[in-house]
C-alpha positions as CSV (number, residue, x, y, z in Angstrom):
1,X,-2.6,-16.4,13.7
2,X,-5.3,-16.3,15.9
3,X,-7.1,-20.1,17.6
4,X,-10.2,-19.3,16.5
5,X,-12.4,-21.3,13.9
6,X,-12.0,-20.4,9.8
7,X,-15.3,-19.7,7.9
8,X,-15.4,-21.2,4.4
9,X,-14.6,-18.7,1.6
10,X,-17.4,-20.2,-1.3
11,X,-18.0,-16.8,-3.3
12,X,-16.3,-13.6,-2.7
13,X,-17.3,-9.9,-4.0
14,X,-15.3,-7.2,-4.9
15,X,-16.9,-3.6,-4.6
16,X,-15.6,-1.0,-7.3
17,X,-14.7,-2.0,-10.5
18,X,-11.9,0.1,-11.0
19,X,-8.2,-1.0,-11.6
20,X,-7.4,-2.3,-8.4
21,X,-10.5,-3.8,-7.9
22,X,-9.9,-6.1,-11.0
23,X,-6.8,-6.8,-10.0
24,X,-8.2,-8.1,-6.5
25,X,-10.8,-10.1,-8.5
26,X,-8.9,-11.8,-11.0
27,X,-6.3,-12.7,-8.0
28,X,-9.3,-14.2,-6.0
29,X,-10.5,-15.9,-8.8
30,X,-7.8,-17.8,-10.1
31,X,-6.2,-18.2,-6.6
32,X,-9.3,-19.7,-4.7
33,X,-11.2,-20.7,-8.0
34,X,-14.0,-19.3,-6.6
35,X,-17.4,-17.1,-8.3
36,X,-16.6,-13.7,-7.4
37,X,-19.6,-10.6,-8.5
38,X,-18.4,-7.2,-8.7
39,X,-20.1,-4.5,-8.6
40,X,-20.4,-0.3,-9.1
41,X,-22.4,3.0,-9.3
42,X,-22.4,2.9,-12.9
43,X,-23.5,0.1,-14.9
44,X,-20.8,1.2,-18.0
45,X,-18.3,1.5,-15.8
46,X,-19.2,-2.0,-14.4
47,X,-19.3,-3.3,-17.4
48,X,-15.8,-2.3,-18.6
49,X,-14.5,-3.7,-15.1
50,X,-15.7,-7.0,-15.8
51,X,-14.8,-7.4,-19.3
52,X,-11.0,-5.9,-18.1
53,X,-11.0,-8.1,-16.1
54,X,-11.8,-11.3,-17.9
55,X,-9.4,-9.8,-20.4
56,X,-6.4,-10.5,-17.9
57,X,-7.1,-13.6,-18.1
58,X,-6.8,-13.8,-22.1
59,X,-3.5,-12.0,-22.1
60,X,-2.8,-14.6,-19.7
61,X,-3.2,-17.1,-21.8
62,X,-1.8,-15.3,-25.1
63,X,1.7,-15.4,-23.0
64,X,1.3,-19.1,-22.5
65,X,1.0,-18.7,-19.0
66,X,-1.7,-20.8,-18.9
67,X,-4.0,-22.3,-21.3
68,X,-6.9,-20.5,-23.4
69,X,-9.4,-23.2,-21.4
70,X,-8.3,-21.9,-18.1
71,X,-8.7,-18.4,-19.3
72,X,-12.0,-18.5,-20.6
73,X,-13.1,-21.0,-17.0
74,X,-11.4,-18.2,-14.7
75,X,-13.2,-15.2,-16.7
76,X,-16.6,-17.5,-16.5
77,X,-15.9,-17.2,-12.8
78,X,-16.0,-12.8,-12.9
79,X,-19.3,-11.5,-13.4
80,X,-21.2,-7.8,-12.8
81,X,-23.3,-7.7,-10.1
82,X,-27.2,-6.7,-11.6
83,X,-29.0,-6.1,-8.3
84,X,-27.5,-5.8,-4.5
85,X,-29.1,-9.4,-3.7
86,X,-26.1,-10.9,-5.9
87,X,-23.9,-10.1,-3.2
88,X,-26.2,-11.5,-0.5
89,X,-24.8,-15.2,-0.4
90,X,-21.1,-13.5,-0.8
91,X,-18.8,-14.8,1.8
92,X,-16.0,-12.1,1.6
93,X,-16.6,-8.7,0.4
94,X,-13.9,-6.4,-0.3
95,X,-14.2,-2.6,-0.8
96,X,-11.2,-1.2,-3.8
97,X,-13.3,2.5,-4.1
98,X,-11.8,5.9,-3.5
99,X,-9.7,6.2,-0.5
100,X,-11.0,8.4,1.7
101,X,-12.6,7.3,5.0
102,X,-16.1,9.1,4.4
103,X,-16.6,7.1,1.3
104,X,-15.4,3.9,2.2
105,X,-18.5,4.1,5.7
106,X,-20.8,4.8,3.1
107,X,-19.9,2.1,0.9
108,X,-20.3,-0.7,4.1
109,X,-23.3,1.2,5.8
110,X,-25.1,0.4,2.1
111,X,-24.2,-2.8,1.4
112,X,-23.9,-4.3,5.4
113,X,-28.0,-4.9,5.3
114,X,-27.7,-6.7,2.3
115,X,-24.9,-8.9,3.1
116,X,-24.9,-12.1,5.4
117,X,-24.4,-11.4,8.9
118,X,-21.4,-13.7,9.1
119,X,-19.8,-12.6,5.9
120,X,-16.5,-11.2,6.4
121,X,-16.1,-7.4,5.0
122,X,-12.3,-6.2,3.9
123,X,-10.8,-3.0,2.7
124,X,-8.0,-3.0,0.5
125,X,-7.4,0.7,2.3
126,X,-3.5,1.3,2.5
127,X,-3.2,4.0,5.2
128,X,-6.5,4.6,6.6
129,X,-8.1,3.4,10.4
130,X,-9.7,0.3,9.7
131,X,-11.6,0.7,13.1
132,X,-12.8,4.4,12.3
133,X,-14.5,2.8,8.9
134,X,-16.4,0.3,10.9
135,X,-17.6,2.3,14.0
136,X,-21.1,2.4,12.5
137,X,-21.4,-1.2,11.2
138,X,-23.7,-3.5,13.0
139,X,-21.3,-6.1,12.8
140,X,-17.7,-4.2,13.2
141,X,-16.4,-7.6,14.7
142,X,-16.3,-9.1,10.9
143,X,-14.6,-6.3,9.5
144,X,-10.8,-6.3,8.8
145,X,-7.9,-4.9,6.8
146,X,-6.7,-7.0,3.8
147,X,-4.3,-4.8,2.4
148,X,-2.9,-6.4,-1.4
149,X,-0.2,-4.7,-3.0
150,X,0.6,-3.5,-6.1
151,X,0.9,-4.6,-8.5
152,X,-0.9,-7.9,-7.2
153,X,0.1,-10.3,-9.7
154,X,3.8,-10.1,-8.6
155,X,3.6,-8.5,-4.8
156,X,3.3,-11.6,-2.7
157,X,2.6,-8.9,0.7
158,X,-0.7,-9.0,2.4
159,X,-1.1,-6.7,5.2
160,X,-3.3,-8.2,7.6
161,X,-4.9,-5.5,10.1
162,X,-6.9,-6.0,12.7
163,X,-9.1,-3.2,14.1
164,X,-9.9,-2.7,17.8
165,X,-13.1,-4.7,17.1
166,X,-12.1,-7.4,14.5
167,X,-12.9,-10.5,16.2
168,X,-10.3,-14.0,16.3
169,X,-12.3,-15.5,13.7
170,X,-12.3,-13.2,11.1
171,X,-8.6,-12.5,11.8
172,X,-8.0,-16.2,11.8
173,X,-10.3,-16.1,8.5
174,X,-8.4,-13.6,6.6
175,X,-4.7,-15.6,7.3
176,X,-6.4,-18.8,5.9
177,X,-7.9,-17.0,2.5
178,X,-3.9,-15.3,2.1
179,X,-2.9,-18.8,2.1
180,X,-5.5,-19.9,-0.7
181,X,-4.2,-16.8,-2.7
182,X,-0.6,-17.8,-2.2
183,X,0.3,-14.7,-0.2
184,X,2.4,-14.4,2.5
185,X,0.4,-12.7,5.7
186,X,1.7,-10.2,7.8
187,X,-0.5,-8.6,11.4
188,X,-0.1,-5.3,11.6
189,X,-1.9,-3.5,14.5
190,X,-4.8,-0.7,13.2
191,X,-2.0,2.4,12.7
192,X,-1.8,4.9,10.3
193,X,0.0,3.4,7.1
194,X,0.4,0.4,8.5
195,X,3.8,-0.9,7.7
196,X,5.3,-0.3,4.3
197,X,3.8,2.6,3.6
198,X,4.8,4.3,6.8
199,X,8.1,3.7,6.4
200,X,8.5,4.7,2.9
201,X,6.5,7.5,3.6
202,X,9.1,8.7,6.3
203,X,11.9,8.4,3.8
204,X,10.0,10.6,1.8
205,X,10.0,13.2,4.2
206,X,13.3,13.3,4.3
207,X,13.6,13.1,0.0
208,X,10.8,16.2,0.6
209,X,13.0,18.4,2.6
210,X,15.7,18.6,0.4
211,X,14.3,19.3,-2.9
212,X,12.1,22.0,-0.8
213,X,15.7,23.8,0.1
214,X,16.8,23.8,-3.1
215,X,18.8,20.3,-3.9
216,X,19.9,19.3,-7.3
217,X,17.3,16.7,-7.5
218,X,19.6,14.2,-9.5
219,X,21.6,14.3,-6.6
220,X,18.8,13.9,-3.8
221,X,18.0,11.0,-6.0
222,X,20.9,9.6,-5.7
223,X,21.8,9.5,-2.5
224,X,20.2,6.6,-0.9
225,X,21.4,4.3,-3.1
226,X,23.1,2.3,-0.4
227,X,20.0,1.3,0.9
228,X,19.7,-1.4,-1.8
229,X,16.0,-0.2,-3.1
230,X,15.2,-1.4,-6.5
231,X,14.3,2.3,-8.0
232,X,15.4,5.8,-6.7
233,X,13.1,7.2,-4.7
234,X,11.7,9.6,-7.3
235,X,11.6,6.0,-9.9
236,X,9.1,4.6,-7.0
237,X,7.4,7.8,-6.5
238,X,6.8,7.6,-10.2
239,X,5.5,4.0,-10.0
240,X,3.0,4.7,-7.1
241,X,1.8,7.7,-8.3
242,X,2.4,11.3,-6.7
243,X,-1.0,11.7,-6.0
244,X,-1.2,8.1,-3.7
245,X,2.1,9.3,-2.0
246,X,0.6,13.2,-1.3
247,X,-2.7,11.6,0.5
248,X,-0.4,8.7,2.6
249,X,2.0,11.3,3.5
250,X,-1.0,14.2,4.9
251,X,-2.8,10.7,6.5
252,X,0.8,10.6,8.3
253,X,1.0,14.1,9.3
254,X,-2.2,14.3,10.7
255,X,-1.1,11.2,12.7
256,X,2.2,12.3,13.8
257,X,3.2,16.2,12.9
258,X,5.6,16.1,14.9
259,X,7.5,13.8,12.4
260,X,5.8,13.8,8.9
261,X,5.9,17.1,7.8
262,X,4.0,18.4,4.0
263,X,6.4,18.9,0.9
264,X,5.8,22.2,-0.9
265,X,7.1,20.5,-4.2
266,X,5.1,16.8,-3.8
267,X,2.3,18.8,-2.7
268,X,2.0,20.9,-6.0
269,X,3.1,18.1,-8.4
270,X,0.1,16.3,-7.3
271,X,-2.2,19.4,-7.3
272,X,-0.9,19.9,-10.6
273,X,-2.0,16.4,-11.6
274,X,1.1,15.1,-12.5
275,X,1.4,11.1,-13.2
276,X,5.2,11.5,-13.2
277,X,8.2,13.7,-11.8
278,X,11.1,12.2,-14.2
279,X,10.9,11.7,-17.8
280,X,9.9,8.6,-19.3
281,X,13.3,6.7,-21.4
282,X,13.4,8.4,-24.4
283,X,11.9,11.2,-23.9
284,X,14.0,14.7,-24.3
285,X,14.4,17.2,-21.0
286,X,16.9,19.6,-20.0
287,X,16.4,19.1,-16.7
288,X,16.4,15.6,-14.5
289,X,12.8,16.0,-13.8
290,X,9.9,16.8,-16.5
291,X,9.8,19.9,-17.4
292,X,6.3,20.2,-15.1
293,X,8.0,18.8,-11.9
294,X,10.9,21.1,-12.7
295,X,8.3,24.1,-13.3
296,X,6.2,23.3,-9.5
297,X,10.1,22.9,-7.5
298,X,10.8,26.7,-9.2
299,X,7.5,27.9,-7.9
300,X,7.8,26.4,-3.9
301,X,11.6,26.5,-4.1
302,X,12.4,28.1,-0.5
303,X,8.4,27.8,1.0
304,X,9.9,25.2,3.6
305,X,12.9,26.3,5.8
306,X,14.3,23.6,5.9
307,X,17.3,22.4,8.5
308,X,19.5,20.9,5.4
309,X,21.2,21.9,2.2
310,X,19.7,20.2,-0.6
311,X,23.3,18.8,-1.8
312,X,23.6,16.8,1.0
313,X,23.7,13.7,-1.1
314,X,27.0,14.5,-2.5
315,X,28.3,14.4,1.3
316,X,26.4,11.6,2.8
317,X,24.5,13.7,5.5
318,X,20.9,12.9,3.4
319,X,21.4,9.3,3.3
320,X,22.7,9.6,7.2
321,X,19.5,11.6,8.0
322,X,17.2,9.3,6.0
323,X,18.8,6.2,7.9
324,X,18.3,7.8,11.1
325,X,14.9,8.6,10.1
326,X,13.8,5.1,9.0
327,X,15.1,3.8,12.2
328,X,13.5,6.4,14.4
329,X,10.5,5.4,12.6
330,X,10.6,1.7,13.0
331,X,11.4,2.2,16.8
332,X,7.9,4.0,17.0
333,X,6.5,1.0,15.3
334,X,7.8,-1.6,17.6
335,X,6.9,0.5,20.6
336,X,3.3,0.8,19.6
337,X,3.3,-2.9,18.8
338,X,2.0,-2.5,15.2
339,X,4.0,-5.7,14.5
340,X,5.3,-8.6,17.0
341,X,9.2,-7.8,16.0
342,X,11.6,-6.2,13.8
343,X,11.4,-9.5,11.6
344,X,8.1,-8.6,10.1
345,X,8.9,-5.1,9.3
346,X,11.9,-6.8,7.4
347,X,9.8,-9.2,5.7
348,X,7.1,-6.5,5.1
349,X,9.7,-4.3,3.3
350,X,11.6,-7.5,1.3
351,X,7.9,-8.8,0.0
352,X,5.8,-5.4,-0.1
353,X,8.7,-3.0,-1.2
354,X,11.3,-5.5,-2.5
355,X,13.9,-4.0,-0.1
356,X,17.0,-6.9,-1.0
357,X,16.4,-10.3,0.1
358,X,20.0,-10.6,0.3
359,X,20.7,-8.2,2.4
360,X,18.6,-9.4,5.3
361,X,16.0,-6.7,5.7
362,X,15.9,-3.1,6.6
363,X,16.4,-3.3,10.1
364,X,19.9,-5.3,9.9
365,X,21.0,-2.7,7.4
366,X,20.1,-0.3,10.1
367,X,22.3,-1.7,12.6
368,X,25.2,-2.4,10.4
369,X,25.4,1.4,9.5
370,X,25.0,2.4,13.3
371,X,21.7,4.3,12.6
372,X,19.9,2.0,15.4
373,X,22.6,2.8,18.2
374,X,22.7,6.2,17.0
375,X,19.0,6.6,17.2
376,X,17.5,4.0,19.7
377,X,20.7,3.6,21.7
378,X,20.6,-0.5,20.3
379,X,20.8,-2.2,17.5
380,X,17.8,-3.5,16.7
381,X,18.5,-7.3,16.5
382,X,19.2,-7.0,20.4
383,X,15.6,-6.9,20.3
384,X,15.4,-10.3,18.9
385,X,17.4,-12.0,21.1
């Protein structure tokens, strides 16, 4: 954490008022017990946000977690915004809108003039350049990445991402307001994905390849399990949402080509609009995915040449390509300095992913199954030492 002096947090303002942005506002709420206005396009819409969100509170409450006079004091604390000068005294605004770079400048180019000029601006973006969103601020000094993840009531992760222009203070700021909302703080350099998404993105690409040439998916699924994740990879691509994964993974290959490559299948399931690839419990399918993922893998089956048979997971040569693949990546990481040491991409995967506590972290699983030495030519806690 940077030397630098910390500005009070008083009031905070969160703008969007979809799902994640209640979640942000209930979680700055009740952690800082501070006022915090949100605000939208659409008054309705606005309107629903606030009341949703004052409703977490209530379920809250109706699960005994705490009492119905805390819940009705932390939803007294969540109100709509009804003109911009209700953000004007705010002294941390965070964007949760639509993530795409275009929109999020727009959002801080209209509300910048009405804002404080030593209020500290956030985006909750989780792959995009925090310094390319604040090239046309006046102040591009106060802006920074505060990256929460979800689902925020139980994700203690906080990426932390200073842009090429964030000043110390606001850096130095953002660590001390993690602290008041009990998360645990990680710097991460201004990179594409940041941490946890780039390397579960990279294992994707891997997952991607396979099912593109023509692997049983049940068994692509299965493969990694001796990586210790807590859901299959096609489990957590449910949970995320194909449609999050699809725009991380094109943000990556954009970045680096040369090592995220586009999924035929992934590409169509989300084009397709589909919330899910596997069938909920309970539900009835003759194949391992929905019948609609099953239906977009028959129609790109083959578009990709890929390198690898798709039963590779019955063999091990997936889970050795994904292992050498996560390491590769995590070597590019530390050589561009997106974080100090190996340590914090472990601690970023154990808190933001739950990768095992008890198994140390990604990186010593990497070394014990030789994927480092076979990759970087050392293991990667000879890095540490």
């Amino acid at each position: 954490v940077p030397d630098a002096p910390v500005r009070p947090i008083r009031r905070a303002a969160v703008i969007g008022a979809g799902l994640m942005a209640g979640q942000l506002a209930s979680l700055m709420a009740q952690g800082a017990q501070i006022p915090v206005v949100m605000t939208d396009l659409d008054d309705e819409r606005l309107a629903t946000g606030v009341q949703r969100t004052r409703d977490r509170f209530t379920a809250q409450a109706e699960k005994g977690r705490m009492s119905p006079e805390q819940a009705e004091k932390l939803g007294s604390l969540i109100t709509g915004a009804k003109s911009p000068e209700d953000l004007a005294d705010a002294d941390f605004v965070i964007e949760a809108v639509f993530e795409e770079l275009d929109v999020k400048k727009k959002v801080f180019a209209q509300w910048e003039p009405v804002l404080r000029d030593d209020a500290i601006l956030a985006t909750n973006t989780s792959s995009l350049s925090v310094t390319a969103m604040g090239e046309d601020l006046k102040h591009p000094e106060r802006l920074v990445g505060f990256h929460v993840f979800n689902p925020v009531e139980v994700t203690p992760l906080l990426e932390i991402v200073a842009a090429q222009t964030t000043d110390d203070s606001t850096v130095a700021t953002a660590f001390e307001f993690a602290a008041t909302l009990r998360r645990i703080a990680v710097l991460v350099k201004d990179a594409p994905s940041f941490v946890v998404n780039r390397v579960l993105t990279r294992m994707y690409d891997e997952i991607g390849r396979a099912i593109d040439a023509g692997g049983d998916p049940e068994t692509v699924d299965l493969a990694l399990a001796p990586l210790g994740l807590p859901m299959t990879p096609l489990q957590l691509l449910d949970f995320v949402g194909p449609a999050v994964l699809v725009h991380i993974t094109h943000t990556m290959h954009q970045a680096y080509p040369d090592r995220f490559t586009l999924s035929p299948w992934l590409d169509a399931v989300a084009e397709a609009g589909l919330t899910r690839v596997l069938p909920r419990r309970g539900e009835d399918s003759d194949t391992y995915l929905t019948p609609q993922a099953e239906q977009a893998r028959d129609r790109t089956r083959g578009e990709r040449a890929a390198s690898s048979a798709g039963d590779d997971g019955a063999n091990g040569q997936l889970l050795t390509r994904v292992q050498d693949a996560l390491a590769d990546e995590i070597g590019h990481m530390l050589d561009e300095s997106v974080v100090a040491s190996a340590r914090d991409v472990d601690l970023c995967m154990i808190l933001g992913a739950n990768y095992p506590f008890h198994l140390g972290g990604i990186t010593p699983y990497l070394d014990r199954c030789g994927a480092a030495e076979r990759v970087r030519g050392q293991r990667f806690d000879a890095a540490k030492k």
